[in-house]
C-alpha positions, 0 to 999 in steps of 0.5 A: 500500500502507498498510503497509510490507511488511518492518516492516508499520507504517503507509506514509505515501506510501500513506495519502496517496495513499488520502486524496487520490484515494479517501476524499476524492473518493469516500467523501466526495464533496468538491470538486477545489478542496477536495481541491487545498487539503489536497493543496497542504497536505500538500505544504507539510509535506513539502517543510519536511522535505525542505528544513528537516529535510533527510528525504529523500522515501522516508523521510517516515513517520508519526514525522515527524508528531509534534507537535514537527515540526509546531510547527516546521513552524508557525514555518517558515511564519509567519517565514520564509515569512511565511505569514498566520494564515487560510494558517496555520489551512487548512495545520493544519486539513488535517494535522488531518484526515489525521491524523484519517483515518489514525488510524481506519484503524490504531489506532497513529496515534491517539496521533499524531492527539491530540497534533497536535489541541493545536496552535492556529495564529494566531487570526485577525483579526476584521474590522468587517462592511461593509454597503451603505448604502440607497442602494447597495442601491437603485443594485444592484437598479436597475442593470436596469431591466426594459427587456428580456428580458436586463435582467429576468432579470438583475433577477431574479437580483440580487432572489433573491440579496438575498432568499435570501443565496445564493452564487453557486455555490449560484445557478447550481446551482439549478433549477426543482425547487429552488423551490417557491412553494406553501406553504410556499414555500421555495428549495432550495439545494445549496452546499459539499459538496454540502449542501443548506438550505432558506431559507423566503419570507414567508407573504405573497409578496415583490415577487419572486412578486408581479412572477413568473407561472409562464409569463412575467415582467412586462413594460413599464410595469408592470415598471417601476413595481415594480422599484424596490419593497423586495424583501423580505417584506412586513408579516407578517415585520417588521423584528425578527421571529423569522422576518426576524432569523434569516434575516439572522442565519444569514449566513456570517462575512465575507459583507457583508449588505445593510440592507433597502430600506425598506417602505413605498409611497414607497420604489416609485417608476416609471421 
């Protein structure tokens, strides 16, 4: 029940209860780890109002999610808990949101929502990018050689997740009808919250569709002499254009971007 039969204010136990196990997973289709996250969160607000604020369970309201109790709430974890500031930023980030959710459901939570949205956590500490040196790039796509089946298509991984920036679960959830190598040639990739984005290939087609037939991979010798090949796009996309610059610019924060083999003949060399 979202509001308490007697008074018919709102009834926190019932919100959250309709946040985590309806909206959250039906409504808006999030992952169980997302939805662990901000359950975990709400979690670590009642038990500071039970352990710290001495509340207890059943009389946990909406009035205890004044703003006053979550700047306290704030100081708990990061003296005595000694939480750090990207613990701190997902813990807030997530009353934000049940709060906001709340607040659309009943119009008396509104003022709650706007006071909570003032409250910053720590900002977070921004770290120096770390790219792979030429050399390292070349030892990773080099760490198969072709050699057989199993070796190819592992090659053949590591050359798609260079060339489309993919994570590894965007990777694994691919299929064939997620890449189209008919112009214009694009991959499909499917990540958090189940949104999709199209990452484009060069007009010209990389070492990747040169190396690729639509029934088999390369096999022996000739593979061989190409898998050392720059796997990025060819002239007509060179280094500082429009094209290559946004690609490499729409990277996450935090994700270590590789520096680009060199493109010309000398960086092929044969096995």
């Amino acid at each position: 029940m979202k509001r308490d039969a007697r008074t018919d204010t709102p009834n926190f136990w019932g919100y959250a209860r309709n946040y985590l196990h309806e909206y959250m997973p039906k409504a808006r289709g999030l992952s169980p780890k997302t939805i662990e996250a901000y359950r975990i969160s709400l979690e670590s607000f009642v038990d500071y109002l039970v352990g710290e604020r001495h509340i207890a369970h059943k009389d946990i309201g909406f009035d205890h999610f004044e703003r006053r109790f979550l700047k306290d709430w704030l100081i708990w974890m990061r003296v005595t808990k000694n939480y750090q500031p990207k613990t701190l930023n997902l813990r807030l980030t997530a009353i934000k949101a049940f709060l906001q959710y709340a607040s659309r459901e009943d119009l008396r939570l509104v003022a709650l929502h706007e006071a909570a949205k003032t409250l910053k956590a720590p900002a977070l500490a921004k770290k120096p990018i770390e790219y792979l040196e030429q050399n390292e790039t070349t030892a990773i796509l080099a760490a198969f050689d072709g050699s057989s089946m199993k070796s190819r298509r592992n090659r053949m991984l590591l050359i798609l997740l260079y060339e489309s920036a993919a994570r590894i679960s965007e990777l694994t959830g691919l299929t064939l009808g997620d890449l189209k190598l008919a112009p214009p040639a694009h991959l499909t990739l499917t990540g958090k919250g189940n949104k999709s984005r199209l990452v484009p290939w060069g007009t010209k087609p990389s070492i990747t569709c040169r190396s690729i037939s639509t029934n088999s991979i390369l096999t022996g010798q000739a593979c061989r002499q190409r898998v050392r090949c720059s796997t990025v796009s060819t002239t007509e996309n060179p280094p500082g254009s429009p094209k290559t610059a946004s690609r490499r610019s729409s990277r996450k924060p935090g994700r270590s971007p590789v520096n680009p083999v060199p493109r010309s003949p000398s960086s092929c060399t044969a096995t």
